[in-house]
N, C-alpha and C positions, 0 to 999 in steps of 0.2 A: 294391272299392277298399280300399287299406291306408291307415294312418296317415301312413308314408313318402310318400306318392302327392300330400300337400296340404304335410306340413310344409314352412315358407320362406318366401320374403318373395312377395306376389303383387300387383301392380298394375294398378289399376283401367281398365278397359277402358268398361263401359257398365251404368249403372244406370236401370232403367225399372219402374215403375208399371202393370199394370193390369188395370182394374177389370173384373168379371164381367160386364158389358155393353159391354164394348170399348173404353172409354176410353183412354188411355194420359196419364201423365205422365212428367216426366223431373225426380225433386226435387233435383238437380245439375246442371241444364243439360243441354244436349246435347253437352259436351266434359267431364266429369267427370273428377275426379282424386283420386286416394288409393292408401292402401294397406291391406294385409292381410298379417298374421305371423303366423306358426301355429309354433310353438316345440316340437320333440320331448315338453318334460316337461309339455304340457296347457296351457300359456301362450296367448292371444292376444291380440291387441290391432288393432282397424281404423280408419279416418281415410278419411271421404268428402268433397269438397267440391265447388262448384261453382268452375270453375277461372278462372270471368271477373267473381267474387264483386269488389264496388267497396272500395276501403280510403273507408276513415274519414276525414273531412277534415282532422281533426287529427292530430296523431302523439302527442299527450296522450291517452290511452285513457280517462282522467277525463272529457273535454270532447266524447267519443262522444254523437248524439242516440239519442235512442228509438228512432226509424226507423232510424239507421243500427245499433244492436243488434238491431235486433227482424231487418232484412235479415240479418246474421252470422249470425244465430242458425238462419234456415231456411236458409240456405246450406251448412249444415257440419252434421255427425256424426261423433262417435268415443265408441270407445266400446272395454274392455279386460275382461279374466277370464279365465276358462277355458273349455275346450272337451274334447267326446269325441265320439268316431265312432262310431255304430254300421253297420260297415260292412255285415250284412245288410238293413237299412232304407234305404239310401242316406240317411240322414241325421246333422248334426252339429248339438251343442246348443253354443249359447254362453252361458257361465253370466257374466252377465254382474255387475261389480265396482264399476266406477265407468265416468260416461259423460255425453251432453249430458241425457241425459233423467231426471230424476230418481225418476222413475217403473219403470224398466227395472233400478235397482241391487237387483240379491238376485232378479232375475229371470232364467228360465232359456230364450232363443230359441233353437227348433230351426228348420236350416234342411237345404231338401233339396239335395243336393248331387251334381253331374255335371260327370265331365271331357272333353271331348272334344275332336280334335286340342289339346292344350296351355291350353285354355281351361276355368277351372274357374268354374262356374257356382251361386252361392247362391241358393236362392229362398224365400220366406218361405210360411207357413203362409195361408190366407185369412184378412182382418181387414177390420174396418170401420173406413171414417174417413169422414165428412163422411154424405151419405146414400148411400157406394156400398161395396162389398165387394173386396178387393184384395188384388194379389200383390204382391210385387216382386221381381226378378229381377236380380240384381248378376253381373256377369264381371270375371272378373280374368286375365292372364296373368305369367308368371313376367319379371322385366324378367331383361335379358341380363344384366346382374353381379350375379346371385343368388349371396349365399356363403351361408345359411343352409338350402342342400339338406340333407335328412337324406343318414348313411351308407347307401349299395345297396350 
């Protein structure tokens, strides 16, 4: 895989969870939406969310309840920095800058990475969360008015 092969805009197709003993979750719903940029000079920047996420009752963001942030909050992911390939590994680190998690900034996530018919495929390293051990596996495809293809 070259550099050229991911640079552009890629939109979210399906994000799924799961666990070493077969779990599955889906922490976007089952209709997710976002994107992904991957910018020739090392740039990136991603945006997940659950795409049937409820607005706020208010339209004063002040007058937001608890519930209704603490719901926003597991609803949504972004997250922006740099990235490199190493294309012998099949894998790509995202060094990551600023984001929702405040834990993640000056952090470096390597994800392994596959393209196949047009669908390029992130998946994460194994980790723990709650008492189970887990993947997650993100797909994105290229939307049709992609202007941000590298030069071929």
């Amino acid at each position: 895989m070259l550099k050229q092969d991911i640079v552009g805009v890629w939109q979210l197709v399906s994000c799924e969870g799961k666990s070493a003993d077969g779990q599955i979750f889906l922490p976007y719903g089952s209709n997710p939406t976002g994107k992904l940029i991957y910018t020739q000079d090392g740039h990136m920047s991603v945006i997940l969310m659950n795409s049937t996420r409820p607005r706020f009752i208010s339209e004063d963001i002040s007058q937001a309840s608890s519930d209704e942030i603490s719901s926003a909050f597991r609803s949504f992911d972004a997250y922006s920095g740099t990235w490199e390939l190493d294309s012998n590994s099949g894998k790509i680190e995202h060094a990551i800058e600023a984001g929702r998690i405040p834990n993640w900034i000056g952090a470096s996530h390597p994800r392994f990475i596959s393209i196949l018919d047009g669908l390029l495929t992130l998946s994460t390293e194994e980790f723990s969360m709650g008492e189970r051990n887990w993947r997650v596996y993100v797909s994105w495809r290229r939307p049709h008015n992609n202007r941000m293809v590298a030069d071929r």
